[in-house]
N, C-alpha and C positions, 0 to 999 in steps of 0.2 A: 451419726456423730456422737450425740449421748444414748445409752443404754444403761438399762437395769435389768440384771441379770438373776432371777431365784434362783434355790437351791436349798436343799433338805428337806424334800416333800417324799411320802411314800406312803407302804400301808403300817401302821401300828395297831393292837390291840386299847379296848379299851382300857382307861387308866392309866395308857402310858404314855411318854413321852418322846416329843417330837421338837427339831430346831432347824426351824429355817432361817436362811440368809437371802440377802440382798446384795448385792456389789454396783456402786454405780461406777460406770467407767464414759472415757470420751473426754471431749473437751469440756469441760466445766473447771469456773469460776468460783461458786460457791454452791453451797445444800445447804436449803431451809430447812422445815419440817420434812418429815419421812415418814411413812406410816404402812400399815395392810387392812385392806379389803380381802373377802372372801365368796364367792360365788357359787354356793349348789346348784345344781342341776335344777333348773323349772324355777328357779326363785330373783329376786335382784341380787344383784353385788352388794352387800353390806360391811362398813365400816369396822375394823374391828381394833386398831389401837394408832396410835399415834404417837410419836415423839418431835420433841423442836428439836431445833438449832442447841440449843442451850440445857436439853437435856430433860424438861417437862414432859412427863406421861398422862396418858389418859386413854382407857379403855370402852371397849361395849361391854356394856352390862353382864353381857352372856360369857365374855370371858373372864371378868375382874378375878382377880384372886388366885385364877390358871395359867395365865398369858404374861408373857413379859416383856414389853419391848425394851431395843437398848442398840444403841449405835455405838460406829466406831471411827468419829469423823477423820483421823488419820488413815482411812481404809475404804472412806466412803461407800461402809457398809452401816444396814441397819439389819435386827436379828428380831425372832421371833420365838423366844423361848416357852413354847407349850407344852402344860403339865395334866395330866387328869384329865386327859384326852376321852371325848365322847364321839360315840356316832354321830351325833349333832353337829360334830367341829369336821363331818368330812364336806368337802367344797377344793375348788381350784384357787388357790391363796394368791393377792398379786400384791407385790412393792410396789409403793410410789413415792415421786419424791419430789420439793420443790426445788428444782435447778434451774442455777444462774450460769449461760453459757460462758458470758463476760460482763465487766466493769456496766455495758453500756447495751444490754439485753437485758428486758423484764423477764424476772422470774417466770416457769410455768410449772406448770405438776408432767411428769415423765411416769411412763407406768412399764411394770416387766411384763413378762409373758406371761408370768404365772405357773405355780407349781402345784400337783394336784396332793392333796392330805386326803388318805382314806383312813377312816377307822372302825374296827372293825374286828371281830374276833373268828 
């Protein structure tokens, strides 16, 4: 019924740049907060930005300064604008988001598949 769909994952060299998107689609009432997690190979899924409803950021550490998030609530999309792309930033990238199905559904967090960023020269 609801889906989150990635997109704009691939290989890039290092340095350079990479933009993924999200697209939530389905029956949905509203979208809270939206954010991405990222998952290498052998290690946990970690946190890497977040945005609200209302348009507040906040980053991992490891990306602040390279990463930008930023939604587009008439599109019920959220983006991931990464810059200064490292080996470090390769992992399978996954949107989530807190959606409201309806008026009279609690919110829960929806996650995509996931799109893989290699980098890499």
């Amino acid at each position: 019924q609801v889906q989150l769909v990635e997109s704009g994952g691939g290989l890039v060299q290092p340095g350079g740049s990479l933009r993924l998107s999200c697209v939530a689609s389905g029956s949905i009432f509203s979208i809270g907060a939206m954010g991405w997690h990222r998952q290498a190979p052998g290690k946990q899924r970690e946190w890497v930005a977040v945005i609200t409803s209302g348009g507040t950021t906040n980053y991992a550490d490891s990306v602040k300064g390279r990463f930008t998030i930023s939604r587009d609530n008439a599109k019920n999309t959220v983006s991931l604008q990464m810059n200064s792309l490292k080996p470090e930033d390769t992992a399978v990238y996954y949107c989530n988001g807190d959606l409201r199905r309806s008026a009279y559904l609690s919110p829960r967090t929806y996650w995509g598949q996931g799109t893989q960023v290699t980098v890499s020269s």
